[in-house]
C-alpha positions in Angstrom: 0.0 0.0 0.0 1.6 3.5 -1.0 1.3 7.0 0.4 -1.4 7.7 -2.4 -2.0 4.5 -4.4 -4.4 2.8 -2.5 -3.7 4.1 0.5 -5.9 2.8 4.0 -5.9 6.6 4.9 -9.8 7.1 3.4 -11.0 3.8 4.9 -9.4 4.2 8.4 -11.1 8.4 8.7 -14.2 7.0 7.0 -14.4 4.2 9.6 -13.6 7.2 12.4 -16.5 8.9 11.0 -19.1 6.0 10.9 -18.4 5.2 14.8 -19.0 8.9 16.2 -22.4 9.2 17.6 -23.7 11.5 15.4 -23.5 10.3 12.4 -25.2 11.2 9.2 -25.3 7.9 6.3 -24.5 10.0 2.5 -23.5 7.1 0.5 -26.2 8.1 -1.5 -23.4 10.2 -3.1 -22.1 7.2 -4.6 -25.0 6.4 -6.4 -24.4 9.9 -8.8 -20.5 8.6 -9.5 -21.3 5.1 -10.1 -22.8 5.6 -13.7 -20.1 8.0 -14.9 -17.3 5.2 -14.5 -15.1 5.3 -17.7 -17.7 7.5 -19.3 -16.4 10.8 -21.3 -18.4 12.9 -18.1 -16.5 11.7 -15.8 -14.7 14.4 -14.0 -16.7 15.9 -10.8 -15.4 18.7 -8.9 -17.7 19.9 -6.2 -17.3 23.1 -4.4 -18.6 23.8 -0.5 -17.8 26.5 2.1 -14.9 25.2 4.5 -16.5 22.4 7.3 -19.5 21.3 5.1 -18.1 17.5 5.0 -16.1 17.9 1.4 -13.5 16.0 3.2 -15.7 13.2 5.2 -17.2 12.5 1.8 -13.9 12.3 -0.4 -12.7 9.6 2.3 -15.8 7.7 1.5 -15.5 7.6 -1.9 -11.7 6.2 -1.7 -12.7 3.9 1.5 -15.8 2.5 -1.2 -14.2 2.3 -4.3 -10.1 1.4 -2.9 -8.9 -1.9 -2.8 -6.8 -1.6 0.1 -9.1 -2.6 2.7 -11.9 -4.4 2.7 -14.6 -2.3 3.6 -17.8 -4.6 3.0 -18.5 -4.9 7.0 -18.0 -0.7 7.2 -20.8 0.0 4.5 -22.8 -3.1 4.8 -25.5 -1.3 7.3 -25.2 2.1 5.0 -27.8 3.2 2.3 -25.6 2.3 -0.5 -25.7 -1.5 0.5 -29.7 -1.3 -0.3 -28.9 -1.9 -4.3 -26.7 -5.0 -5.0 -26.0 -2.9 -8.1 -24.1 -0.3 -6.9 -22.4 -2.6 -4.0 -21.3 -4.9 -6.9 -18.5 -1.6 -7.1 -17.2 -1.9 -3.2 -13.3 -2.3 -3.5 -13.2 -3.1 -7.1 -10.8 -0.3 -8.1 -7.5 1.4 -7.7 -7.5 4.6 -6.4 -4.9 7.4 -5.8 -5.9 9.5 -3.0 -4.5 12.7 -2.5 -5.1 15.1 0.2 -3.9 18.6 -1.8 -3.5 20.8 1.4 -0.4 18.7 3.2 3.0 20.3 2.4 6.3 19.1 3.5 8.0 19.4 6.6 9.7 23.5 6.8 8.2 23.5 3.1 8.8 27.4 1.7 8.5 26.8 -2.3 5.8 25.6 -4.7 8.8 23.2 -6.0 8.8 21.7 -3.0 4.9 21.6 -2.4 4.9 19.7 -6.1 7.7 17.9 -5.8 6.4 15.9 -2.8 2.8 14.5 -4.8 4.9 13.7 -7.8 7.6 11.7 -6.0 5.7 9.9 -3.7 3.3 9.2 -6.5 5.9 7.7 -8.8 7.6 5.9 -6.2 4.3 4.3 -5.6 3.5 3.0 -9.0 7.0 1.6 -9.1 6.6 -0.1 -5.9 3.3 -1.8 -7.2 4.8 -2.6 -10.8 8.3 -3.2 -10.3 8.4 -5.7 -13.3 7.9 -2.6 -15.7 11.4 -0.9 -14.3 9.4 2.9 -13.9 12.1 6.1 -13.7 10.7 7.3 -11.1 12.3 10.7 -12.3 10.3 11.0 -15.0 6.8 13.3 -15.3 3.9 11.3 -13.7 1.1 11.0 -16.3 4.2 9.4 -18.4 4.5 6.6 -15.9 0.3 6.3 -15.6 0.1 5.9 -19.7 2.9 3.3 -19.7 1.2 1.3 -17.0 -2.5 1.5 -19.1 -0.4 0.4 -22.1 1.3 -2.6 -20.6 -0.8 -3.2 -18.1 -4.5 -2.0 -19.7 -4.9 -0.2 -15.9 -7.2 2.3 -15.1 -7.3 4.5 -12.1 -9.2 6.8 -9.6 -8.4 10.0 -8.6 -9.7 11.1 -5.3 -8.6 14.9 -4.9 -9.1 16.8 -1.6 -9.2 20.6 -1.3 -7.4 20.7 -4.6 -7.5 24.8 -4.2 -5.4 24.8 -0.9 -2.5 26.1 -3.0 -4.4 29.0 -3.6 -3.9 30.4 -0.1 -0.1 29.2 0.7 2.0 31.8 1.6 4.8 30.9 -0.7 2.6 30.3 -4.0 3.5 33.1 -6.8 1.0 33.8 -9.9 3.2 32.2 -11.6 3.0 29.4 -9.5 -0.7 29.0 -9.7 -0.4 28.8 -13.2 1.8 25.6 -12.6 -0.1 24.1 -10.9 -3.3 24.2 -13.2 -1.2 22.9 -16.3 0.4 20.2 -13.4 -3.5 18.7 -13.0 -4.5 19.1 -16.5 -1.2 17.4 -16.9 -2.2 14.6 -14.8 -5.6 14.1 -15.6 -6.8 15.9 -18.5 -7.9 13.6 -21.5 -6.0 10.6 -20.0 -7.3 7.1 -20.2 -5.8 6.0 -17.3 -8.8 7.9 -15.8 -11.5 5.7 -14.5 -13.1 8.7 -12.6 -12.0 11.9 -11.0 -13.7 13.5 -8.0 -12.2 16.6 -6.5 -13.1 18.9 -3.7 -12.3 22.6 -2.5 -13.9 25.6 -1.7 -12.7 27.5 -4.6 -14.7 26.9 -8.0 -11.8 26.1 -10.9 -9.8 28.5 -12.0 -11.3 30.0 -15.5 -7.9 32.1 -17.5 -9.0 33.6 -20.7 -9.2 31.9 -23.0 -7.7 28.9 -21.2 -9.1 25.4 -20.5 -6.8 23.9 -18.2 -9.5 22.1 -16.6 -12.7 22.5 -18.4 -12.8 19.3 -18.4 -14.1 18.8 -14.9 -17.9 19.0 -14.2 -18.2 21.7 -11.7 -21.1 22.0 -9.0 -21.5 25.0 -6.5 -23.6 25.3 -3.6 -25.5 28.5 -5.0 -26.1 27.5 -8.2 -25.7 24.0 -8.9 -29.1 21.5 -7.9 -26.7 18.2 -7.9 -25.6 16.6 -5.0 -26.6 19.2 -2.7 -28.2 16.6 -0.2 -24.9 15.1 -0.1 -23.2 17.9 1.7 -25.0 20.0 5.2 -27.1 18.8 7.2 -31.4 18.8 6.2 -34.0 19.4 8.6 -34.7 16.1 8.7 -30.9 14.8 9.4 -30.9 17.6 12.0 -34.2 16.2 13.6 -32.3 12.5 14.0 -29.7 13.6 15.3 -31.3 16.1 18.0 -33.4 12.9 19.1 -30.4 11.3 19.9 -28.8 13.8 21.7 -31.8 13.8 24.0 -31.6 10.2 24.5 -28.0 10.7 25.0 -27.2 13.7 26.5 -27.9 13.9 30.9 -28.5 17.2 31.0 -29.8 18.7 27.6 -29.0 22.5 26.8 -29.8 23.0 23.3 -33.3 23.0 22.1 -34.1 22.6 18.6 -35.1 25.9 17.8 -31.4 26.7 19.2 -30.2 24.7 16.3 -32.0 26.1 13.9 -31.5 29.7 15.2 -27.5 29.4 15.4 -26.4 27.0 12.5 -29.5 27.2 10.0 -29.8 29.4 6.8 -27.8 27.9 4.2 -29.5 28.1 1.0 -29.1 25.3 -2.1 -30.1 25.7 -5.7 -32.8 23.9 -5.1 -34.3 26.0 -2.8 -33.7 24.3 0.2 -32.2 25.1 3.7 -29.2 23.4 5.3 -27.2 23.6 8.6 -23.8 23.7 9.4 -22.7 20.4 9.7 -19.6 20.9 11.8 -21.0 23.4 14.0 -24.4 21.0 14.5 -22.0 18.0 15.6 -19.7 19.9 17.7 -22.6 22.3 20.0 -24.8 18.5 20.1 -21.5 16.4 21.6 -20.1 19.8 23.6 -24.0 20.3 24.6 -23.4 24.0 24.4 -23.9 26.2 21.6 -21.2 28.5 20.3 -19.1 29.7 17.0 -17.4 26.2 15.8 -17.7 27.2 12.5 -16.2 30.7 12.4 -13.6 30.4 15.5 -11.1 29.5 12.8 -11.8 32.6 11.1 -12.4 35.8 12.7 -14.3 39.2 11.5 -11.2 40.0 10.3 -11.9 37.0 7.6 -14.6 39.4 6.5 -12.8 42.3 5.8 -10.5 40.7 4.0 -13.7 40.8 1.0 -14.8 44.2 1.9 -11.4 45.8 2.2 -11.1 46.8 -1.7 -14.6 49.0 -1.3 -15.7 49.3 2.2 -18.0 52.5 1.5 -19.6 50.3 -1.4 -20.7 48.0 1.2 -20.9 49.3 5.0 -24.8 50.1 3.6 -25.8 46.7 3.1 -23.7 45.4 5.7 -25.9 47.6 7.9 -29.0 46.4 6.2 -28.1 42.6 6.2 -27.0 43.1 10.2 -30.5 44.1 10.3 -32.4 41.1 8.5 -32.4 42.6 5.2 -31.5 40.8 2.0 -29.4 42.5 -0.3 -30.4 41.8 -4.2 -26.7 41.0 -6.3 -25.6 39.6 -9.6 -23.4 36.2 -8.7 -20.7 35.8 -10.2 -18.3 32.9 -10.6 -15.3 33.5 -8.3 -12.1 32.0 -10.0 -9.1 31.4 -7.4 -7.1 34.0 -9.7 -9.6 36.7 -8.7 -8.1 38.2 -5.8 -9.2 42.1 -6.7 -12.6 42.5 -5.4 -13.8 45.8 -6.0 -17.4 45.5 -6.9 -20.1 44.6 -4.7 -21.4 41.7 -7.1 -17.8 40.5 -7.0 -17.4 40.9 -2.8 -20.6 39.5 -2.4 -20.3 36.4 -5.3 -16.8 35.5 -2.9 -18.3 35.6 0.5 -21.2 33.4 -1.0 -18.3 30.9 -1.7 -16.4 30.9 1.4 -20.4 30.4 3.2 -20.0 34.2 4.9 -23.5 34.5 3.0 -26.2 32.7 1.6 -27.8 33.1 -1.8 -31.4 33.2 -2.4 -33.9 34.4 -5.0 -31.0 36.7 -6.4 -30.2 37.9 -3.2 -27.8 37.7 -0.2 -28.4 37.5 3.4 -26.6 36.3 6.4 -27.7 32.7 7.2 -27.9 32.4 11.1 -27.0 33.9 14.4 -23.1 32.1 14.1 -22.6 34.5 11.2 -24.6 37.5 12.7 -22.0 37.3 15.4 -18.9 37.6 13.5 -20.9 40.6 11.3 -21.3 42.6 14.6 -17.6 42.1 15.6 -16.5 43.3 12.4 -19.3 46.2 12.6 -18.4 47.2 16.7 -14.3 46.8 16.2 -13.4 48.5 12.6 -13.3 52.1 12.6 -13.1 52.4 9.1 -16.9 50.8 8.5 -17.4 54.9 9.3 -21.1 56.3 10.0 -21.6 52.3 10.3 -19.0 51.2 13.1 -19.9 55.0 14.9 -23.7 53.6 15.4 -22.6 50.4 16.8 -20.4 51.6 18.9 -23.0 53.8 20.7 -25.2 50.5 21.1 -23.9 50.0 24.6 -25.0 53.4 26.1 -28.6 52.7 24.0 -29.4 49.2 25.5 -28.2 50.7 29.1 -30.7 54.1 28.5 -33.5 51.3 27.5 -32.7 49.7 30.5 -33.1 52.5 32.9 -36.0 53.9 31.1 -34.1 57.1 29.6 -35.7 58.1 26.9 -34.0 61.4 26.7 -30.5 59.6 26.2 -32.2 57.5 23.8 -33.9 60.2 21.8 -30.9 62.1 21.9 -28.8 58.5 20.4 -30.9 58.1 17.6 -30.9 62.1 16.3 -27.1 61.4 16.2 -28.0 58.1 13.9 -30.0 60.6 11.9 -27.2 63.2 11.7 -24.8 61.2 10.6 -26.2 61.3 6.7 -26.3 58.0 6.0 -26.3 57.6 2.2 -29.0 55.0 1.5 -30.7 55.1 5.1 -32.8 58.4 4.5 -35.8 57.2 6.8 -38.5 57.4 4.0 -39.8 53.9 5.7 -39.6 51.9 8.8 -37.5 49.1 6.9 -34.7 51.8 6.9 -35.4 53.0 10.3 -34.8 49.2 11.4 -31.4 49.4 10.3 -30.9 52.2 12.5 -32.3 50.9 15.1 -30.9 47.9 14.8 -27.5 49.2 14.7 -28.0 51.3 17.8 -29.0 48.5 19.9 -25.8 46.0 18.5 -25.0 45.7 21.8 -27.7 44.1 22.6 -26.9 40.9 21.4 -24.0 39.8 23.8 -27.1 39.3 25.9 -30.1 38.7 24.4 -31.4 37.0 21.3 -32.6 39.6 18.8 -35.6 38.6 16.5 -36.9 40.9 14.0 -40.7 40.8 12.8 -41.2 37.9 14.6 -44.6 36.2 15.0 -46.2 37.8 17.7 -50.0 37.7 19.3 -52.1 39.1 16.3 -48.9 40.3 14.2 -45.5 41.0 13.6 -43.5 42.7 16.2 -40.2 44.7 15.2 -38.4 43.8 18.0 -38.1 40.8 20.3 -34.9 40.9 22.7 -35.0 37.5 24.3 -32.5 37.3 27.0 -29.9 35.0 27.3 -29.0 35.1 31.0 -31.7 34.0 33.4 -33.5 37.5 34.7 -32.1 39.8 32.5 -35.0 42.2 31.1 -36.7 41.5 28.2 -37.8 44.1 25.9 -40.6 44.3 23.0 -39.4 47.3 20.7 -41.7 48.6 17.8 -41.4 51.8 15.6 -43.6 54.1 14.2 -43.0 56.5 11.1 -44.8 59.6 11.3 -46.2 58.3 14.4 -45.8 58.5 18.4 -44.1 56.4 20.4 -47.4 56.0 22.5 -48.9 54.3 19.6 -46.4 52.3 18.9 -46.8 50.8 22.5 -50.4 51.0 22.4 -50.3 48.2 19.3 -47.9 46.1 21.5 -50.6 46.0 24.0 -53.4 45.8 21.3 -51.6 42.6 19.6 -50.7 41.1 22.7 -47.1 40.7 21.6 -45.4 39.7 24.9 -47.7 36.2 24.4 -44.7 35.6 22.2 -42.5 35.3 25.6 -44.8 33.5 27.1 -44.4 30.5 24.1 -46.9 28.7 22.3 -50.0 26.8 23.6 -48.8 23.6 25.6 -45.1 24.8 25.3 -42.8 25.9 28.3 -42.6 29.4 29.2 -39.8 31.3 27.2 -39.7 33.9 29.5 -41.4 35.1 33.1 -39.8 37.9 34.3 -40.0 41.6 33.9 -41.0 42.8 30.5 -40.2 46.0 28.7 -42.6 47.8 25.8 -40.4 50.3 24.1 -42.0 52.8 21.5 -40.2 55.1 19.1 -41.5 57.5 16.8 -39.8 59.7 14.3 -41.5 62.5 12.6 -40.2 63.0 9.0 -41.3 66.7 8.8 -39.8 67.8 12.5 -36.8 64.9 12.1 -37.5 64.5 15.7 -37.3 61.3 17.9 -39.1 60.4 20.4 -39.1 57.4 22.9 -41.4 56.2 25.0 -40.6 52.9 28.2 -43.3 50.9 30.2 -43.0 48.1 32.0 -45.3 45.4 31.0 -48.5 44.7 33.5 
């Protein structure tokens, strides 16, 4: 067994995988590759945001197909072992797996980086044909078409993050370059190729007028219907797995609402909403709920997008921190496209890296793991201007609400007003959201912030659910060209704080002391005025 060539590295993670308690079967996967065995279409490179199980499913591809362990016993209880058809396929093949992010040891050059698949590859094909006396100096696909030739062997590939190169330190254009012409090299238009499936984040590479790997079948998240069951977790999947964690767990501390709140949102091409698969497995065995997903990649991850044209964007970043969706043109994102100066372009790239979600030509920000990394990157850089200035007086806001100072408050949102913002002009209360959802940021190291939730007979602007046990809650709703009087007199009218109190036969969200906060802005005065009761 070599370092690529039919390695036991796929079967012993896949086997890891299978064991852990929450587990989710998507063999079904398998059934999509199965038919395009030898055929012309036969080249699959699929595309996900980092953590959406790209690499759990490229280990079961070269655990199913891989002859180097037997691996009947490991799928035997999986969906794929329902068709005879497609088990008939189990270990039947040679497969060269390759995990595309490991470098060598104190690596500092793309030589080195390239020199270390190539070498270990040839040294494996002359290990397993040493009868055919391979130079092991020469360029790989040479050695794989003498082997077909003598030997009538086919092989297949199993590629993993293929666009890590992208983001190594030490990788020139010029290297990138390389690279591409090294895999079309490899794998372009060869026989030897039984199938190729490769993952990343990154959709391929498109030069002008090149075609370095146009060969390669290519399916995103955002735009692309097939196989996106295979990768995040469905409603349903999420639903198994929370009933084992009740079974499981001693002392439960997630609900499922928390799930779908926190780790939620992801949108397919088929319309459909997915979770976070790492983040659902990690908050379900830690039994706590928290940023698994992002911790690897702070706000400063999103800056990185917006740092070309930060006054194009701090608008809709405002808006989108608020609930809003922002319409955009996607574009494709190539790994060469490193200038993003457009919006379409800024927001087409964070759609890819899963910082947003796409939906009915628009872009949003899926779930409250996200939200959180938005308002770090909106309370901590100075240079998001009007924007950052708002959030930062969030804390004095929440503590005025608090205390029932509705002079501090007024006085807070005329400085929102008289900061100009470009696009926020007031003319309707979706605008004065933003605002007011900026000035109350703060709010959500401690509560749970729900806009136009379901409430009583309506929609309430504002629900701040808190998150610490006797912390006040607060019902917030505006009023344009209105008082703040009657903006607390439909909170009453409504009956919006039954929303706290949870739905018929449920627990009790919430008991203690209850806020009603009404504000009112008069377009013709530009006055604002606040108005605080405690509920009754």
């Amino acid at each position: 067994m070599g370092r690529f060539l039919n390695s036991k590295v796929p079967y012993a993670d896949y086997s890891e995988t299978v064991s852990e308690t929450y587990f989710v079967d998507k063999t079904t996967l398998l059934r999509e590759l199965i038919p395009a065995l030898g055929k012309k279409n036969r080249y699959f490179c699929i595309t996900r945001p980092r953590r959406f199980g790209k690499s759990v499913m490229a280990n079961m591809v070269g655990a199913f197909f891989g002859n180097a362990v037997d691996a009947r016993e490991l799928f035997a209880h999986l969906a794929i072992a329902e068709d005879e058809k497609h088990m008939a396929h189990l270990n039947r093949y040679d497969v060269i797996y390759i995990d595309l992010s490991e470098v060598p040891r104190d690596c500092t050059s793309y030589k080195q980086y390239i020199d270390r698949i190539q070498a270990g590859l040839n040294d494996d094909l002359a290990e397993a044909y040493p009868d055919l006396e391979i130079d092991v100096s020469g360029p790989t696909w040479d050695i794989l078409t003498e082997i077909f030739q003598k030997r009538e062997k086919k092989f297949i590939f199993v590629m993993d993050e293929w666009d890590a190169v992208f983001h190594m330190p030490f990788v020139s254009k010029g290297d990138k370059e390389a690279y591409l012409l090294f895999l079309r090299s490899l794998l372009k238009g060869k026989v030897y190729v039984r199938l190729a499936y490769m993952t990343g984040v990154l959709p391929i590479a498109k030069y002008s007028g090149g075609s370095e790997l146009n060969m390669f079948l290519e399916y995103d998240m955002a735009t692309k219907k097939k196989f996106s069951e295979h990768f995040g977790f469905s409603d349903q999947e999420v639903d198994r797995l929370f009933a084992i964690y009740e079974k499981e767990t001693k002392a439960p501390e997630i609900s499922r609402e928390d799930l779908r709140l926190w780790y939620d949102g992801y949108c397919t091409a088929k319309g459909e909403r997915l979770y976070n698969p790492r983040s659902v497995i990690c908050a379900l065995t830690d039994n706590e709920l928290s940023d698994y997903w992002t911790s690897s990649g702070p706000y400063d991850e999103i800056f990185y997008y917006i740092r070309n044209n930060v006054e194009a964007v701090r608008d809709d970043i405002a808006l989108m921190v608020s609930g809003e969706k922002i319409p955009i043109t996607l574009q494709g994102y190539a790994a060469t496209g490193l200038e993003l100066k457009t919006k379409d372009q800024i927001y087409s790239a964070m759609v890819v890296y899963g910082l947003l979600t796409y939906e009915d030509k628009a872009v949003f920000i899926p779930n409250k793991e996200l939200m959180g990394r938005f308002n770090e990157l909106l309370m901590d850089n100075d240079c998001l201007g009007y924007v950052h200035s708002l959030a930062k007086e969030s804390r004095r806001m929440l503590a005025a609400t608090l205390a029932k100072d509705t002079e501090t408050m007024a006085e807070i949102l005329k400085f929102a007003h008289d900061t100009e913002t470009p696009i926020l002009s007031y003319n309707n209360e979706i605008e004065l959201s933003a605002i007011v959802n900026l000035v109350y940021l703060a709010a959500r190291d401690r509560y749970r912030v729900e806009r136009e939730d379901k409430a009583g007979e309506g929609y309430v602007d504002f629900i701040f659910y808190p998150e610490i046990k006797g912390e006040t809650a607060i019902i917030l709703e505006l009023k344009v060209d209105d008082t703040p009087e009657a903006a607390i007199r439909q909170i009453k009218k409504r009956g919006y704080v039954l929303r706290l109190k949870g739905r018929s036969g449920e627990k009790p969200r919430y008991t203690g002391e209850t806020l009603f906060v009404g504000i009112g802005y008069d377009k013709k005065t530009k006055a604002h005025s606040c108005k605080v009761e405690v509920a009754s």
